[in-house]
C-alpha positions in Angstrom: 29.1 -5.6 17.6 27.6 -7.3 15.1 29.3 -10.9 13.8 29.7 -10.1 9.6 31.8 -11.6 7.3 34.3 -10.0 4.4 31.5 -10.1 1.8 28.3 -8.9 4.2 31.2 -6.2 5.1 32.0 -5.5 1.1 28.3 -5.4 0.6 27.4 -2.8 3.6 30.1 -0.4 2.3 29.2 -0.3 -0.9 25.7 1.1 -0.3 26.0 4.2 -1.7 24.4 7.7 -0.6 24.4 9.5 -3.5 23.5 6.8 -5.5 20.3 6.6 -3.3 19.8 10.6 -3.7 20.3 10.4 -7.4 17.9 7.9 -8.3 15.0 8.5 -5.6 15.0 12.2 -6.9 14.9 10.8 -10.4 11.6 8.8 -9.4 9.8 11.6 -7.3 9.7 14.0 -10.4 7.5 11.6 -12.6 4.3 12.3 -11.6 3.2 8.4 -11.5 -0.5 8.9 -10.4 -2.7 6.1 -10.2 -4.2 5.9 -13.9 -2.1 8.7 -15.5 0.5 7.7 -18.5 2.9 8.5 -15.8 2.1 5.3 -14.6 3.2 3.4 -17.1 6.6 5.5 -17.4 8.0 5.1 -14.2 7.4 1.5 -15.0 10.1 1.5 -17.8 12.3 4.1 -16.3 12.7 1.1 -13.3 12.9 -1.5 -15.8 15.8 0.5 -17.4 17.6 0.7 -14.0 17.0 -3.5 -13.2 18.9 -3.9 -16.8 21.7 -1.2 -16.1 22.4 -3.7 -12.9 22.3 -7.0 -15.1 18.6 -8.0 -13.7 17.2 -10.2 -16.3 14.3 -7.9 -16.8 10.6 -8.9 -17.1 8.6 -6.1 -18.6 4.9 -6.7 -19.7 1.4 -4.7 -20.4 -0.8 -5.9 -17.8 -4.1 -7.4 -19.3 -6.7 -5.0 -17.9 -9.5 -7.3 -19.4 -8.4 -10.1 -17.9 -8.3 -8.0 -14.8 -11.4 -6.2 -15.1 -13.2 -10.0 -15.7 -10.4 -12.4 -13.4 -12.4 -13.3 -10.3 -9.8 -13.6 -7.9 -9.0 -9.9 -9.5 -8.2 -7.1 -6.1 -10.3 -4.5 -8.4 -9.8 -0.6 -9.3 -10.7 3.0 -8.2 -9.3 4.5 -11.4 -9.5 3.8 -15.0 -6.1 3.0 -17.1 -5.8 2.5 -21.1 -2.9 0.8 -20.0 -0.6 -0.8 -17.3 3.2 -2.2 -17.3 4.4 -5.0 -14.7 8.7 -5.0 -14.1 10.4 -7.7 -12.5 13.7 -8.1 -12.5 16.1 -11.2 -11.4 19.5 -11.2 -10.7 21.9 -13.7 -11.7 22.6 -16.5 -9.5 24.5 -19.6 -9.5 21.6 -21.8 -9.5 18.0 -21.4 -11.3 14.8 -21.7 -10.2 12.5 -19.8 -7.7 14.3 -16.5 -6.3 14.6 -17.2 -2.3 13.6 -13.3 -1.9 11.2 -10.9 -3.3 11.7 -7.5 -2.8 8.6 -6.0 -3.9 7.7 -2.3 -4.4 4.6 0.1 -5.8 5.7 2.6 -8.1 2.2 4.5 -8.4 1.4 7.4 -6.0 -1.8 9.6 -5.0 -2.5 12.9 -6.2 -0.7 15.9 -4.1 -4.1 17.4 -3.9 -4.1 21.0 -2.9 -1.1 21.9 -4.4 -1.0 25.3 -2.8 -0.5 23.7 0.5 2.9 22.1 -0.3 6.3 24.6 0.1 6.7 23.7 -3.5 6.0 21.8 -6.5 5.1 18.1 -5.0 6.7 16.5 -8.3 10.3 18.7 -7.9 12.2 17.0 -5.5 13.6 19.1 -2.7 16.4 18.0 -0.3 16.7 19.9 2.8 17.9 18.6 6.3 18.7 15.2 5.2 15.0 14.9 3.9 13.9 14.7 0.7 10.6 15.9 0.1 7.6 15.3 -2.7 4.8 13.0 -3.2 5.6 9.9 -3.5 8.9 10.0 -1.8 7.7 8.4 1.4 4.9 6.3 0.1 6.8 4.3 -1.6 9.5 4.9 -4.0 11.9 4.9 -1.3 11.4 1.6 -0.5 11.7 1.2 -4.0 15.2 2.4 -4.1 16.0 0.9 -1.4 15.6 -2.4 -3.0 17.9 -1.2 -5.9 20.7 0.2 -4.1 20.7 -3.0 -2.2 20.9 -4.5 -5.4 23.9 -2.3 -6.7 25.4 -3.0 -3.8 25.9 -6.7 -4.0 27.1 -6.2 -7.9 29.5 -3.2 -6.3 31.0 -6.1 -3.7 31.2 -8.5 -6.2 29.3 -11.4 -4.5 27.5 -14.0 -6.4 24.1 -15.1 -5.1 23.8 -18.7 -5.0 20.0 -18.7 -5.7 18.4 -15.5 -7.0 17.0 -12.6 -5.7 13.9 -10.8 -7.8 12.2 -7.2 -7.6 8.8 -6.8 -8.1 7.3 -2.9 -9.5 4.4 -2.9 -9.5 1.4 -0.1 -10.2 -1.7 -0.2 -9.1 -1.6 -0.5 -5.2 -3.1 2.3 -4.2 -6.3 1.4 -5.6 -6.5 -2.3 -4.9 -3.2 -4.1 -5.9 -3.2 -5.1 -9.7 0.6 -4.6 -10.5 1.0 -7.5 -7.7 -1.9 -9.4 -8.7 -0.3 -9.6 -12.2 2.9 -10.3 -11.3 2.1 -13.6 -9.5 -0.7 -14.5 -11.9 2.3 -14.2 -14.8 4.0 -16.7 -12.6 6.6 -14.3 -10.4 6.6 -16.3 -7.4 9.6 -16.1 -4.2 10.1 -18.2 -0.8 9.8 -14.8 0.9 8.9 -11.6 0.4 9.7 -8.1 1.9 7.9 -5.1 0.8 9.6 -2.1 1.8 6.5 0.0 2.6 7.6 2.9 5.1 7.2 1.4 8.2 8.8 4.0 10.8 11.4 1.8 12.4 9.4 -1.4 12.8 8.6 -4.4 11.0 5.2 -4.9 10.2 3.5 -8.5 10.0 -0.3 -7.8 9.7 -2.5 -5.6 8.5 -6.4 -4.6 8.5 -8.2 -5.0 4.9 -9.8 -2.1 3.6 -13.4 -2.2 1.6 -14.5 1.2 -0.3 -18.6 1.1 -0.5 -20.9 4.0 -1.4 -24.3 4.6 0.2 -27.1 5.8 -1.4 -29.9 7.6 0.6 -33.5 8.6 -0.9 -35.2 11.3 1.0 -38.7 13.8 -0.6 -38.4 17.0 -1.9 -40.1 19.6 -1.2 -39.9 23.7 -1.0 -37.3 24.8 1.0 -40.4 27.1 3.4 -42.2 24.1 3.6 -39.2 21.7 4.4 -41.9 19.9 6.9 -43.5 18.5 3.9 -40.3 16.9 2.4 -37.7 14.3 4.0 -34.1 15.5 4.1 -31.7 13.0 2.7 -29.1 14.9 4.3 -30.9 14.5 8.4 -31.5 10.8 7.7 -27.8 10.4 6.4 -27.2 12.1 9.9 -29.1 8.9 11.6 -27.1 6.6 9.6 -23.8 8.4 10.2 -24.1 8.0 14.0 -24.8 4.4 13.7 -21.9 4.1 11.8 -20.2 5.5 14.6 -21.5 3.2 17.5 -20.4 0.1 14.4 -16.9 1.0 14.1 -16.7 1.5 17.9 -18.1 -1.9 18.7 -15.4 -3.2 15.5 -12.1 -2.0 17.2 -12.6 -3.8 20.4 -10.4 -6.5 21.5 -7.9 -5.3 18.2 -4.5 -6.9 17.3 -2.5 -5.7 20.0 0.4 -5.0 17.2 -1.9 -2.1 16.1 -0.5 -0.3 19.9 -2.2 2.7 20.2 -3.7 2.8 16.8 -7.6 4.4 17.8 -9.3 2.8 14.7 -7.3 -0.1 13.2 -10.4 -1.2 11.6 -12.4 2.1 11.0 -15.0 3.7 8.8 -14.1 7.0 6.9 -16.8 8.5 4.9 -14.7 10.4 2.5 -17.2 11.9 -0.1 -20.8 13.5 0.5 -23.1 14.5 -2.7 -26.4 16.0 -2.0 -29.5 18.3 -3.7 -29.3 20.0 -6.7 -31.0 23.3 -5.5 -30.2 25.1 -2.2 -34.0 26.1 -1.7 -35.2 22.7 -1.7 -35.1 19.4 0.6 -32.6 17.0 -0.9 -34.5 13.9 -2.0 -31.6 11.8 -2.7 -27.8 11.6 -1.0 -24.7 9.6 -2.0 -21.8 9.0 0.6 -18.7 7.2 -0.4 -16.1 5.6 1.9 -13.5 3.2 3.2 -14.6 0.1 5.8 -11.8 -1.6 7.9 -11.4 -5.3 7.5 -10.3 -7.4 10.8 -7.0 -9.5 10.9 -8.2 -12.7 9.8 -11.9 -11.9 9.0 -13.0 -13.3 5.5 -13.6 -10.2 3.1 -17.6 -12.0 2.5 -17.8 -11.8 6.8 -16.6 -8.2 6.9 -19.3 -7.0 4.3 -22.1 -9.6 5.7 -21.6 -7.4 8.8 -21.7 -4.0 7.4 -24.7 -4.6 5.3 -27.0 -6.3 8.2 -25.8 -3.0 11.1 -26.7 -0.8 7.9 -30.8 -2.9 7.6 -31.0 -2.6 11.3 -30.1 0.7 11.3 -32.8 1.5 8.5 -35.4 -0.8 10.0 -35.4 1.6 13.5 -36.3 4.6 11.6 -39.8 4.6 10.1 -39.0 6.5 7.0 -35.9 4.4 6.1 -37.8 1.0 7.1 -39.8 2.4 3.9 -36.9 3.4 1.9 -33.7 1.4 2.9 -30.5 2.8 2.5 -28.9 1.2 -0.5 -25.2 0.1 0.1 -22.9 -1.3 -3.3 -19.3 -2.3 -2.9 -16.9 -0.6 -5.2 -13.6 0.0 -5.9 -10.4 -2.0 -4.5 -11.0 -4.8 -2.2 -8.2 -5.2 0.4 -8.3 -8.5 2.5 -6.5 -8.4 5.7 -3.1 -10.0 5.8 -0.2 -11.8 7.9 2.5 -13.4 7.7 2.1 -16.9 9.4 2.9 -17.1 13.2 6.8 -18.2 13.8 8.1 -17.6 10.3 11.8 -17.3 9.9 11.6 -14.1 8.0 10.7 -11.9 11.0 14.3 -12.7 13.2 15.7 -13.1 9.9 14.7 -9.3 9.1 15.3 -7.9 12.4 18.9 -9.3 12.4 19.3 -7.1 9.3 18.0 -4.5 10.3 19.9 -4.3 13.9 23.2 -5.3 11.9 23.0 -2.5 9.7 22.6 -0.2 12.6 18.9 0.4 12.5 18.8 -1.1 15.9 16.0 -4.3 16.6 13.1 -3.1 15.0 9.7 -3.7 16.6 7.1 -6.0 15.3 3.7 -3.9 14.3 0.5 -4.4 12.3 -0.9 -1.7 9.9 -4.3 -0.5 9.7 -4.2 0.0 5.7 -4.7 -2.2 3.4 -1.3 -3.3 0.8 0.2 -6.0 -1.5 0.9 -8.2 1.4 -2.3 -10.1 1.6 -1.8 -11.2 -2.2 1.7 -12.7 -1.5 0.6 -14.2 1.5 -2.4 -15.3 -0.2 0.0 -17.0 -2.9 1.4 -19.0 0.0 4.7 -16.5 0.4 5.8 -15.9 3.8 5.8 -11.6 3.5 6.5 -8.7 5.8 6.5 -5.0 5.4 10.4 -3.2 6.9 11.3 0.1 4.9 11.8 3.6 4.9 9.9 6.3 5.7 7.1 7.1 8.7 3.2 6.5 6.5 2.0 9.6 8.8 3.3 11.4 6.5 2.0 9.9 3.7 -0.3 11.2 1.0 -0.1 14.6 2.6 1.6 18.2 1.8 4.6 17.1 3.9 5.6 13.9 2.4 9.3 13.4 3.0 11.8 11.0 4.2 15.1 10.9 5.7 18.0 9.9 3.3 19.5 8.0 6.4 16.6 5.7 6.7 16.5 4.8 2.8 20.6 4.0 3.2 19.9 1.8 6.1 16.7 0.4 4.7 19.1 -0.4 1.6 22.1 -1.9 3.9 19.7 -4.5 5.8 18.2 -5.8 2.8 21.0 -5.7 1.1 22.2 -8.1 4.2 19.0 -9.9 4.1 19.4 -10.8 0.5 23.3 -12.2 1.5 22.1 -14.5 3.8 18.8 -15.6 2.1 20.0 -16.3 -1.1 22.9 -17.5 0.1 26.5 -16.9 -1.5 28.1 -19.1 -4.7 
């Protein structure tokens, strides 16, 4: 059993259940899309909550100039007239830098084909101790995790000695600019957790993540004389499969925290555009998609490596030794991340998590990119532990257990006891 004392006791009771039910329902039904005004509402409707619990609340318009221009800026895949950042602190004996972040993303995918979800994706739905819709998993659990960890230290009445912060933030799904803001505004911790779903484990690494888009130039030419013409389409072929032989060669010798991950540093083509007229050779192809970036390998290295497989590819092929294939980096741009070998956080988080009867979680990396790298990249020690399993992620069957949220929200709740320390 674990060793706790009255006030980590007062604190792990007063998580409460419906309290978690209420408010991740309440977040799942605004439609926060990437980009959408939605964004920006779920944004105040968390900075509302933080001030309901006595946060002092830090609510801003992001600068999306100053983004769009910043160089040390992660980048975008959508376009916003406008962006919030929330952070909110709560009280503690002493000033200065909160011991713990508890960071969070607020925005969410599009459900996509909506007729394959059992209902409407933005009308939560409990059923079987799972509450399903987008965004539920991925991650506005972990979101109210953090707060229901929060309202349960005000519910126990302990006093923090130093303070505890929450970050919301919008903008990581396409490259991390609710984070980025909040540190460049000055938001700063001595650790971090983000409680991205994490299935049980903690995670302490992950891949990066580059979007690029390929553009292929073939001839046109009558469909009955397609001899005459070069397909873009059968040279994108050649490119693909050399693609294919280049991500093999990229996952050997992986992070053995990926386990049995097959393609912790892969390469997804995710869009195809070609021709404008069935009877007739496309002259010209564009392919978009999403490059895997190594644990540890500089962003600059990653590309340099993409962009010379890609010329050697092109200069085996007579036609496309002519005519290279033209590669351009777009979108977010995820650096790979880690917290730093033998940092107190990770026994200080799987303590937590075993004490509030999640059991000793196992230590993982993750082959998506998140807001870790720009918290570790601010110098702040940062893990991922929350609920929710990411395979079911941005998918028709987004859900997660109601259990796992409660526990999520007991060991931080914990974690924050013995970070910040007690007045």
């Amino acid at each position: 059993m674990p060793q706790l004392t009255a006030a980590e006791e007062r604190v792990l009771a007063a998580v409460d259940e419906s309290w978690v039910v209420d408010r991740l329902s309440t977040l799942v039904a605004v439609p926060s899309v990437g980009g959408t005004p939605a964004e920006s509402e779920v944004q105040h409707l968390l900075a509302g909550w933080l001030t309901e619990l006595d946060c002092a609340v830090d609510l801003w318009p992001i600068d999306l100039a100053e983004a769009a221009t910043a160089a040390d800026a992660p980048g975008q895949e959508v376009e916003r007239s406008e962006a919030w950042g929330v952070v909110g602190t709560v009280p503690a004996a002493e000033e200065g830098t909160p011991a713990l972040v508890l960071a969070g993303h607020t925005d969410v995918v599009p459900p996509g084909d909506r007729t394959r979800w059992a209902g409407d994706p933005f009308v939560p739905r409990l059923a079987a101790g799972e509450l399903h819709g987008r965004g539920a998993c991925d991650m506005k659990a972990g979101v109210v995790a953090s707060l229901a960890a929060v309202a349960a230290l005000r519910t126990a009445g302990v006093r923090l000695r130093r303070p505890l912060a929450l970050h919301g933030v919008v903008g990581e799904e396409d490259g991390g600019l609710g984070a980025w803001a909040a540190l460049r505004r000055g938001h700063r911790g001595d650790l971090c957790v983000i409680p991205e779903p994490t299935a049980g484990a903690v995670v302490t690494a992950h891949a990066g993540a580059l979007t690029f888009r390929l553009e292929v130039t073939g001839k046109a030419a009558h469909a009955a004389m397609r001899d005459r013409g070069v397909s873009a389409v059968e040279l994108f072929g050649l490119v693909h499969a050399g693609l294919r032989e280049f991500e093999a060669e990229r996952q050997r010798d992986a992070d053995p925290r990926f386990g049995d991950s097959r393609f912790p540093y892969g390469i997804s083509i995710g869009r195809v555009e070609a021709g404008d007229w069935a009877s007739s050779v496309p002259d010209r192809l564009v392919a978009e998609g999403r490059y895997g970036v190594r644990i540890g390998e500089p962003v600059d290295a990653a590309k340099q490596a993409l962009e010379s497989r890609l010329a050697t590819l092109c200069a085996a092929d007579p036609w496309l030794a002519a005519h290279p294939v033209r590669l351009t980096w777009t979108g977010g741009e995820f650096a790979s991340g880690a917290l730093p070998a033998g940092s107190p956080l990770l026994p200080a988080v799987r303590r937590a998590v075993d004490d509030a009867g999640g059991g000793v979680p196992p230590e993982r990396a993750l082959a998506a990119g998140t807001d870790l790298r720009l918290y570790a990249a601010a110098g702040i020690p940062t893990l991922h532990y929350g609920p929710g399993d990411l395979n079911l992620a941005h998918g028709p069957e987004e859900r997660v257990s109601v259990a796992e949220v409660v526990t999520a929200a007991r060991a931080l709740a914990l974690l924050a006891v013995r970070t910040c320390g007690l007045r």
